[in-house]
C-alpha positions in Angstrom: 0.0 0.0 0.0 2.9 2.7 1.2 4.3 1.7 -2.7 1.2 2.5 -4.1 0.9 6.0 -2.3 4.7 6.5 -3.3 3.6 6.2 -7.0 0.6 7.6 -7.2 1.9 10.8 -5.8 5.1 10.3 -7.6 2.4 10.7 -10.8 0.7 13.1 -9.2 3.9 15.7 -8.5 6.1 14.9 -11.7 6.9 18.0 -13.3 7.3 18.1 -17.1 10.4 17.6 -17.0 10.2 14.1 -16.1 7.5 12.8 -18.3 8.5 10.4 -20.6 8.6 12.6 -23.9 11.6 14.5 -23.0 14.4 13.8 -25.5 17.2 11.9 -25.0 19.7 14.2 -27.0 18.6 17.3 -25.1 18.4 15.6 -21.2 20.1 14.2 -18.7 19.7 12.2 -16.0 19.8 12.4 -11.6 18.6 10.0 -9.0 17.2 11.5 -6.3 15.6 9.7 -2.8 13.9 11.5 -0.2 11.6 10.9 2.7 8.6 12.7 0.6 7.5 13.3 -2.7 7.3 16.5 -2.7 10.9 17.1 -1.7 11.8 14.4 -4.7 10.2 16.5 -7.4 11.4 19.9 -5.8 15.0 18.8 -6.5 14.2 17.5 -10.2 12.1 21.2 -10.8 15.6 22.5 -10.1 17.3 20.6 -12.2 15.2 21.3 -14.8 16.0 24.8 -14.7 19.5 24.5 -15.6 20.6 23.6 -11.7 23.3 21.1 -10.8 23.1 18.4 -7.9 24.0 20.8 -5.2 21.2 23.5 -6.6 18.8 20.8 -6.3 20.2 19.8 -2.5 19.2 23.1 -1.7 15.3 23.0 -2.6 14.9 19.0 -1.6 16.5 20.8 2.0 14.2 23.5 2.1 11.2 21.3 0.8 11.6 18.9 3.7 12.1 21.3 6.2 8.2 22.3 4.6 6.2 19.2 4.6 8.2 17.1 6.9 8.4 19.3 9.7 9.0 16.1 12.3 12.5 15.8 11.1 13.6 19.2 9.9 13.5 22.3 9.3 14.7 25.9 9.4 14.8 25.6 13.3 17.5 22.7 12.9 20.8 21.9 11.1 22.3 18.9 9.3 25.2 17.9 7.4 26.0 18.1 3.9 28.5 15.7 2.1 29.2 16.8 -1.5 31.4 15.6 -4.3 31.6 17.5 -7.4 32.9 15.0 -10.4 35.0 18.3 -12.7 37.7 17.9 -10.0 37.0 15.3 -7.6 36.4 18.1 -5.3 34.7 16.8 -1.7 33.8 18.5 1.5 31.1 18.4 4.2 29.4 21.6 5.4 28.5 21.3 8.6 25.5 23.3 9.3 25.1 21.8 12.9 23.6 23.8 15.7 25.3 25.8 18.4 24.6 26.4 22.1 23.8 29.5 23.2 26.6 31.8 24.7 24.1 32.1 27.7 24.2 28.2 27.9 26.2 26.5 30.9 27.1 22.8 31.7 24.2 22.2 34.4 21.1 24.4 32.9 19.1 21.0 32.8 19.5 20.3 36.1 17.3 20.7 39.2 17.3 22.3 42.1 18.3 18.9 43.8 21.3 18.6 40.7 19.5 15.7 39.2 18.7 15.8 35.5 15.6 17.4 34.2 14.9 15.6 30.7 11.6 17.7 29.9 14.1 21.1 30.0 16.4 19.8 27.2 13.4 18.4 25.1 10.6 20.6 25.4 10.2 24.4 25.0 12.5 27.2 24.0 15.4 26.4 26.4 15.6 23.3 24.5 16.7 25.1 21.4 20.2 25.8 20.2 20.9 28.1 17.2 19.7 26.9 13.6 22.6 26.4 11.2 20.1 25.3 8.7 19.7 28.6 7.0 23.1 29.5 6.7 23.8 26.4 5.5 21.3 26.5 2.8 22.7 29.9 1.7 26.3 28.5 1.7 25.6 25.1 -0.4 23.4 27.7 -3.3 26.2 30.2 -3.3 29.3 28.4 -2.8 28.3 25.5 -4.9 24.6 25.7 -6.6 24.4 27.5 -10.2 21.2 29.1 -9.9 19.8 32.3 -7.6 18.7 31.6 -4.1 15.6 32.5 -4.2 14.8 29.9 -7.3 16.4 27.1 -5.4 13.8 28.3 -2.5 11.0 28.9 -4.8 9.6 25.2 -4.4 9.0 25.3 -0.9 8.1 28.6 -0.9 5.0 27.6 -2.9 4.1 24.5 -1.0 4.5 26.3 1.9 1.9 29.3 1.0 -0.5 26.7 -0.9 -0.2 23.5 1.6 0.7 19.8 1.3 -1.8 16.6 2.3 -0.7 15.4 5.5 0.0 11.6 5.5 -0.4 8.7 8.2 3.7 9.1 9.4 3.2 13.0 10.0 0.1 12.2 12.0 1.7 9.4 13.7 4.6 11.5 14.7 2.8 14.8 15.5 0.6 12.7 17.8 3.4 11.3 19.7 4.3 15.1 20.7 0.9 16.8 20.3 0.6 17.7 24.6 3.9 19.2 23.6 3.0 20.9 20.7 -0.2 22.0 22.2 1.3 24.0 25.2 2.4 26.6 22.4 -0.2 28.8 20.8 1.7 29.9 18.0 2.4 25.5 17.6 -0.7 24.5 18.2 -2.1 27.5 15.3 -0.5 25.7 13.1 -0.6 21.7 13.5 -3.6 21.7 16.1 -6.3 23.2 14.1 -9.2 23.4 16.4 -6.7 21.8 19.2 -6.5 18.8 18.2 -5.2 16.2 15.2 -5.8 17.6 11.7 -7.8 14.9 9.5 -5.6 12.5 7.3 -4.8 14.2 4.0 -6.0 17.3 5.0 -4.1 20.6 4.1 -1.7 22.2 6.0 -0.5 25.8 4.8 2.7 27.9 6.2 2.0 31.6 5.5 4.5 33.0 8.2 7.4 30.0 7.1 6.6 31.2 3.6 7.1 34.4 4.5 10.4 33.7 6.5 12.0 31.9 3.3 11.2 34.4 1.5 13.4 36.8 3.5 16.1 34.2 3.4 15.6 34.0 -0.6 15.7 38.1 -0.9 18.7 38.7 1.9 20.8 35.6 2.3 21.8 34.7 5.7 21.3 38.5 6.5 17.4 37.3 5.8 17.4 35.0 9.3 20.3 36.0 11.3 19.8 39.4 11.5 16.9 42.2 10.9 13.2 41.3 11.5 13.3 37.8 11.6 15.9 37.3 13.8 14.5 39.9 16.4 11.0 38.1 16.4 12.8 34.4 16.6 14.9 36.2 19.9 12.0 37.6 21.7 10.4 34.3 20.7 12.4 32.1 22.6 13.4 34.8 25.4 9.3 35.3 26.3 8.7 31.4 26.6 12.0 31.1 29.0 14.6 30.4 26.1 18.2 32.3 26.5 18.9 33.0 22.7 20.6 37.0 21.9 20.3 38.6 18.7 24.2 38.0 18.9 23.8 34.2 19.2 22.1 34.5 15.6 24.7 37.1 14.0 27.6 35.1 14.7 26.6 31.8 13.6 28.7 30.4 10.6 28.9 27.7 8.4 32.0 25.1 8.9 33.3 23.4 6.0 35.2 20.1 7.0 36.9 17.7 5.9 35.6 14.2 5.3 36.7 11.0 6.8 38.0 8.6 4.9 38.6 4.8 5.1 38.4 1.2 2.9 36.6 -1.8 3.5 37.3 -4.4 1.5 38.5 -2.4 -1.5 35.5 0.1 -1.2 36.4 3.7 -0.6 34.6 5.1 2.3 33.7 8.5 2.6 32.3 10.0 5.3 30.7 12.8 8.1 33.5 14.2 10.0 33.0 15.3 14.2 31.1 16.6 15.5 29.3 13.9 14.0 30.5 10.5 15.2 28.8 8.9 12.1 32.4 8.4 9.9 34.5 7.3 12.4 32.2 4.5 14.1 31.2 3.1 11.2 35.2 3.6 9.7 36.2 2.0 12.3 33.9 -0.9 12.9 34.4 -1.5 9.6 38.0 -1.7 9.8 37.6 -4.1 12.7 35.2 -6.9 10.4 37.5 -6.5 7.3 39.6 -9.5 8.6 36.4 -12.0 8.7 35.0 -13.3 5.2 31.5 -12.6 6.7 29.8 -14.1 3.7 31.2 -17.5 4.7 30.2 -17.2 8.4 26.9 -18.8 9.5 24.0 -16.1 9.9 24.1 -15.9 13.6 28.4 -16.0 13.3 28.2 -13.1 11.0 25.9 -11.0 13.3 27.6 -11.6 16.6 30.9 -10.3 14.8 29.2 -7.3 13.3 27.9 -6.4 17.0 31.0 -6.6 18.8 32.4 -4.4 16.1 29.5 -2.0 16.7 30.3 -2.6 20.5 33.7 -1.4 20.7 33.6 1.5 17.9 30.4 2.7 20.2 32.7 2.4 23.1 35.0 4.7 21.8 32.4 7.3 20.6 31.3 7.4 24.3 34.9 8.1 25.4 36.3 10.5 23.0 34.0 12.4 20.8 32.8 15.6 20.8 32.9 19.6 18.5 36.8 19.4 17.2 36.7 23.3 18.1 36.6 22.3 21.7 38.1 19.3 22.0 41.0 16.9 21.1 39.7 13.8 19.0 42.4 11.5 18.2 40.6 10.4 14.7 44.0 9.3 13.1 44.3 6.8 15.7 40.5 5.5 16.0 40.3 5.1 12.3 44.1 3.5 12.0 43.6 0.1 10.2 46.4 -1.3 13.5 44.0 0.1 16.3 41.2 -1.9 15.0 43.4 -4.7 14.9 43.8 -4.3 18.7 40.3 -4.0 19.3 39.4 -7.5 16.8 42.5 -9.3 19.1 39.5 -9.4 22.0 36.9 -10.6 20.0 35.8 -13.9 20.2 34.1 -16.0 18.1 32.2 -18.1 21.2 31.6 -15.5 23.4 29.9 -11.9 23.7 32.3 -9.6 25.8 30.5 -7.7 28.4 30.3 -4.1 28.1 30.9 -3.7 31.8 34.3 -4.9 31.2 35.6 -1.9 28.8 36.8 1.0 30.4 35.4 4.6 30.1 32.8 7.2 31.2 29.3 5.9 31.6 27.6 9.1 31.0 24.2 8.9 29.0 22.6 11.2 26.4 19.9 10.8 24.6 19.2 11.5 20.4 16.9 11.5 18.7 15.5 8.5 16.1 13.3 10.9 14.1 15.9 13.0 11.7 15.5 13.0 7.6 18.2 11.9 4.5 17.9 12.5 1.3 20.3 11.6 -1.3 21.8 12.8 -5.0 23.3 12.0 -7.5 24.0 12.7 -11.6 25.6 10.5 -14.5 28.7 12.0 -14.0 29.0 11.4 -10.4 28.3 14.7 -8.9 26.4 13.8 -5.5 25.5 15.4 -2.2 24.6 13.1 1.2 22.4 14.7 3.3 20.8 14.3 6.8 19.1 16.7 8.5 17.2 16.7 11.8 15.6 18.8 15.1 16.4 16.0 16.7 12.8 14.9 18.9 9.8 14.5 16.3 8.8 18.2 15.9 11.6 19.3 17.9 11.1 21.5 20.8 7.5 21.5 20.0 8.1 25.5 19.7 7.5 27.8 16.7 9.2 31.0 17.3 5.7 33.7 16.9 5.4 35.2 13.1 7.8 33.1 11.5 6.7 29.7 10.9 10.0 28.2 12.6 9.9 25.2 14.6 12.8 25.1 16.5 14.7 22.3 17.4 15.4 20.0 20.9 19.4 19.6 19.9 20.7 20.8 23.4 19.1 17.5 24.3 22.5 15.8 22.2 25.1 17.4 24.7 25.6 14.8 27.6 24.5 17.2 30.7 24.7 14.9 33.7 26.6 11.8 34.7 24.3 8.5 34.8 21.6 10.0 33.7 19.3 7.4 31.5 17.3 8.2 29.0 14.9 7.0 25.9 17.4 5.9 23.9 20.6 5.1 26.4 23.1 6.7 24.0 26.8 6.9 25.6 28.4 10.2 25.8 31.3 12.0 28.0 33.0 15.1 28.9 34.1 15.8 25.5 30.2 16.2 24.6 29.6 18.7 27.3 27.6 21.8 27.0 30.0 24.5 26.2 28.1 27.8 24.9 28.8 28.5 21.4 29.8 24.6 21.0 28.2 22.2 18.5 26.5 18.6 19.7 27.7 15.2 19.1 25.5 13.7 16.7 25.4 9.9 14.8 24.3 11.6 11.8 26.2 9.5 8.9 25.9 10.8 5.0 27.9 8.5 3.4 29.6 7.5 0.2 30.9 4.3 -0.8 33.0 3.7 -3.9 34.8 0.8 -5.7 35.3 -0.5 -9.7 31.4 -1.3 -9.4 29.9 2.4 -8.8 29.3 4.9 -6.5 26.9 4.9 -3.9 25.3 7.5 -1.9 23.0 6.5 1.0 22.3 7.9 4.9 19.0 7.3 7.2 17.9 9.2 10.2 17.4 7.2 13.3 19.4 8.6 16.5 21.7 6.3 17.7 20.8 3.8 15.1 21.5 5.4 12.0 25.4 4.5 12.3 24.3 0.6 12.7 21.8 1.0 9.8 24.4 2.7 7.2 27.4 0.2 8.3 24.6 -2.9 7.4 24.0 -1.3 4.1 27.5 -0.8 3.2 28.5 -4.6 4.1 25.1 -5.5 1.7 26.5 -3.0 -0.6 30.0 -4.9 -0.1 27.7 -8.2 -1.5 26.8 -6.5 -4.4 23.5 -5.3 -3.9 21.1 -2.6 -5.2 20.0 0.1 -3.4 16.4 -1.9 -2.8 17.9 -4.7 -1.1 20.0 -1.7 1.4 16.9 0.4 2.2 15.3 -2.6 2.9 17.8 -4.6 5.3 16.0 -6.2 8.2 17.9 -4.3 11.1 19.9 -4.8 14.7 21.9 -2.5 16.8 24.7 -2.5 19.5 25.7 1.1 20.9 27.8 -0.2 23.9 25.5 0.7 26.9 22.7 -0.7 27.3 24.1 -3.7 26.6 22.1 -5.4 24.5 21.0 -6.2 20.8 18.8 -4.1 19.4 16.5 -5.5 16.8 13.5 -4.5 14.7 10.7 -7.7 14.2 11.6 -10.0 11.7 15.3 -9.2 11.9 16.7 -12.2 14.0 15.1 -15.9 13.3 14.1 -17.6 16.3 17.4 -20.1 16.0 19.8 -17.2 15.4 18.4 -15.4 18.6 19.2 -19.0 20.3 22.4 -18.8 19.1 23.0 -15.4 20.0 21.8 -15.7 23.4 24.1 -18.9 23.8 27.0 -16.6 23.6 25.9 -14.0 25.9 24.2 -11.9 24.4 21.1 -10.1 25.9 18.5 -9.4 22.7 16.0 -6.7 23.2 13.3 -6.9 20.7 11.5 -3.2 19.5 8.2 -3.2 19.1 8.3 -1.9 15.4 11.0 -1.1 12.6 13.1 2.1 12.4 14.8 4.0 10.3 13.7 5.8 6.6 17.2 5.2 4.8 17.4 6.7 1.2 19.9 6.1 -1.0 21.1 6.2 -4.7 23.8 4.3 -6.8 25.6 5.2 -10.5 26.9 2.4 -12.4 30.8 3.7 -13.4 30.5 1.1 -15.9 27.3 1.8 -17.4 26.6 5.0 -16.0 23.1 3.7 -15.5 21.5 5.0 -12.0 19.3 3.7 -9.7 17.7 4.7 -6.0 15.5 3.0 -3.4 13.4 4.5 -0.3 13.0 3.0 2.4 10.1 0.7 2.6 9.4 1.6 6.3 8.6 5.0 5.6 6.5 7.4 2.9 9.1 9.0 1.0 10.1 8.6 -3.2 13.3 7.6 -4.9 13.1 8.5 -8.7 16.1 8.3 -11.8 14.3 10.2 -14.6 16.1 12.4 -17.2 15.6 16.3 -16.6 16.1 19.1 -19.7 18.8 21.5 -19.3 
């Protein structure tokens, strides 16, 4: 049924540029997945109008932070992995959000010094700065061929004129509707009459139509500073946030570069900190490349790929964190020796306890409900990117008279020790809250390249989406499509709690026998996770193809586009 939906509105969307009769001798082709239609064909429309990849990265950004406001938005950041094929050119622009320079190391804490989870999740003091505007302004100019303001057009026009809401948005927006309620200028907006809106009914924007088109008409200038950032500050500052006009003004893009590594004779590029994305999965998948996991039994092969997932995890929780704050040793954790150390402890029999590696046992929680869309052209020219707000709707907040919901991301810093939480993600001191410093984050855009192709691929998920993109890059290692990696059935290790993760239908009953027979403890979710979307081009026949995530609602599409 979700396939039919997918096509259907895939139909209904398609500009003309992507109906059959275009040409051959005057188009060209892209593949493009994201987690909605509309943010599919927004990224095509650009195309069509003489935009490359990175063009079109901007208005499938902008376009999701529209009509899929439970996983980002203006209010949030993300990360961007580009490659550009002229020149072989990569980087990641790191659009991740900043504390506040009001915020300090215990402002989630009680009077009592104990952890108050509903401070870092819900409301305005919840929210660190947005670096997804800049960041949108930075990929168009830097990068994009076309004008701001047409890479923006697309969502400026759903915005003003409305999307159908579908089954996942209502899903998600109930799981945070009390939230959502508490804030009129939220509730104006997804609570119509205070409650649910009907399924596929319309949802219109005016004030975040009006917002991008300020960022379309003024750049950066158009958020940071001037109107809308003095309405976002006395926002935030009126419902008990600590944001300053000069928190806004001083935000900037970072460019960094990506991590690389091999597996297996594929190339691996991906996110730098302060994600932790590239170097767990680098460095878990250094630690499997001596095993031949094809010839392992099933339960074999997944016990090995969770202790690697164990110990990379481990050494997330103990060293990662904003590079501008703090010292990461990354040549080290990704050093193909190191892992070799960390494999001389793995057993083949046995599960090793987390209990028995050393480190800090402070606990953060992130998010599961981020976005990723991905990109890429028949000359190789791709961008990787996830996005989020972190919580499902964020903060729950929309800053009065500009449409923005803001994110939850100060929820990402680790803010007291032995704290638990939804998700029991690991963090340490070097994931403090600093003001001005950016979150840890598993956020993992991702490309993998051999003599086969080149694939592009990412998921959100919180603490899952490293686990989910390391499984699709040992199936892409197999030589599958993108289908067959959207579609892996999925488990997850993250070092504490200790236990398997795993969605139904993942483990058979006698590989969770097996499992448990060498110590592992398997904690089964009640449904499956993740929206992965991904894209690969054939180097050999230059052919494309893309797959969404059957979990989810979203569209992958190769069609040719006139330039």
């Amino acid at each position: 049924m979700k396939r039919l939906i997918r096509l259907c509105a895939a139909l209904l969307f398609a500009p003309a540029a992507l109906q059959a009769n275009v040409p051959a001798e005057s188009s060209r082709q892209a593949a493009i997945a994201s987690a909605h239609p509309l943010a599919t064909r927004a990224g095509f429309e650009i195309l069509s109008k003489g935009g490359n990849v990175f063009d079109a990265a901007v208005a499938v950004s902008a376009a999701l932070a529209v009509v899929e406001p439970s996983g980002s938005g203006l209010g949030g950041g993300g990360y961007w992995l580009l490659h550009r094929a002229s020149d072989g050119f990569e980087t990641m622009i790191d659009g991740r959000e900043r504390a506040p320079f009001a915020a300090r190391k215990n402002m989630f804490l009680d009077s009592r010094g104990k952890a108050d989870p509903t401070l870092s999740v819900d409301g305005a003091l919840a929210a660190a700065i947005p670096g997804m505007p800049a960041a949108l302004v930075h990929l168009s100019e830097r990068y994009g061929r076309l004008p701001l303001a047409e890479s923006l057009a697309p969502a400026i026009r759903i915005a003003e004129n409305g999307f159908a809401v579908g089954h996942k948005f209502l899903k998600l927006l109930g799981t945070r509707q009390q939230v959502v309620g508490r804030f009129r200028s939220s509730a104006r907006i997804f609570l119509p009459q205070g409650k649910l809106p009907a399924p596929f009914s319309i949802l219109r924007q005016p004030d975040l139509a009006a917002t991008l088109k300020q960022l379309a008409k003024s750049g950066r200038d158009g958020f940071y500073r001037g109107r809308v950032a003095a309405r976002l500050v006395d926002s935030v500052r009126s419902a008990g946030g600590i944001w300053t006009e000069a928190d806004l003004a001083s935000y900037r893009v970072v460019e960094r570069r990506p991590l690389k590594g091999d597996y297996r004779g594929i190339k691996i590029t991906s996110s730098a900190p302060p994600s932790s994305g590239g170097i767990v999965l680098i460095e878990a998948l250094n630690i499997l490349s001596a095993y031949d996991l094809k010839q392992a039994d099933a339960a074999t092969r997944k016990h090995l790929i969770v202790e690697a997932m164990r110990r990379a995890y481990h050494d997330r929780a103990l060293y990662l964190g904003d590079p501008d704050y703090v010292s990461i040793p990354v040549e080290r954790l990704l050093n193909a020796d190191y892992a070799a150390g960390l494999r001389s402890t793995l057993r083949f029999d046995k599960a090793l306890p987390s209990a028995m590696l050393s480190g800090e046992d402070e606990q953060e929680a992130e998010a599961a409900n981020t976005t990723h869309f991905s990109i890429i052209d028949q000359d190789g020219n791709r961008v990787a990117a996830t996005l989020s707000i972190n919580f499902p709707f964020g903060s729950g907040f929309v800053a009065e008279g500009t449409g923005v919901l803001l994110n939850d991301e100060m929820d990402d810093f680790a803010s007291s020790a032995g704290v638990g939480n939804v998700y029991g993600l690991v963090g340490g001191a070097a994931n403090a809250i600093q003001p001005g410093k950016r979150m840890l984050s598993s956020m993992t855009p991702t490309f993998l390249e051999n003599e086969r192709g080149v694939a592009v691929l990412g998921t959100p998920g919180g603490s899952r989406i490293i686990s989910m993109v390391l499984l699709a890059a040992l199936d892409y290692a197999e030589g599958h499509d993108p289908a067959s990696w959207v579609g892996q059935p999925r488990f997850h290790h993250q070092y504490l709690p200790d236990a398997i993760q795993y969605e139904p239908g993942a483990l058979s009953a006698s590989e969770a026998r097996d499992l448990a027979a060498k110590g592992h403890q398997l904690q089964a979710m009640p449904e499956p996770y993740g929206d992965m979307q991904a894209a690969l081009w054939n180097k050999n026949t230059r052919a494309l193809s893309a797959g969404s995530d059957p979990r989810g609602e979203g569209f992958a599409l190769v069609a040719p586009y006139r330039q």
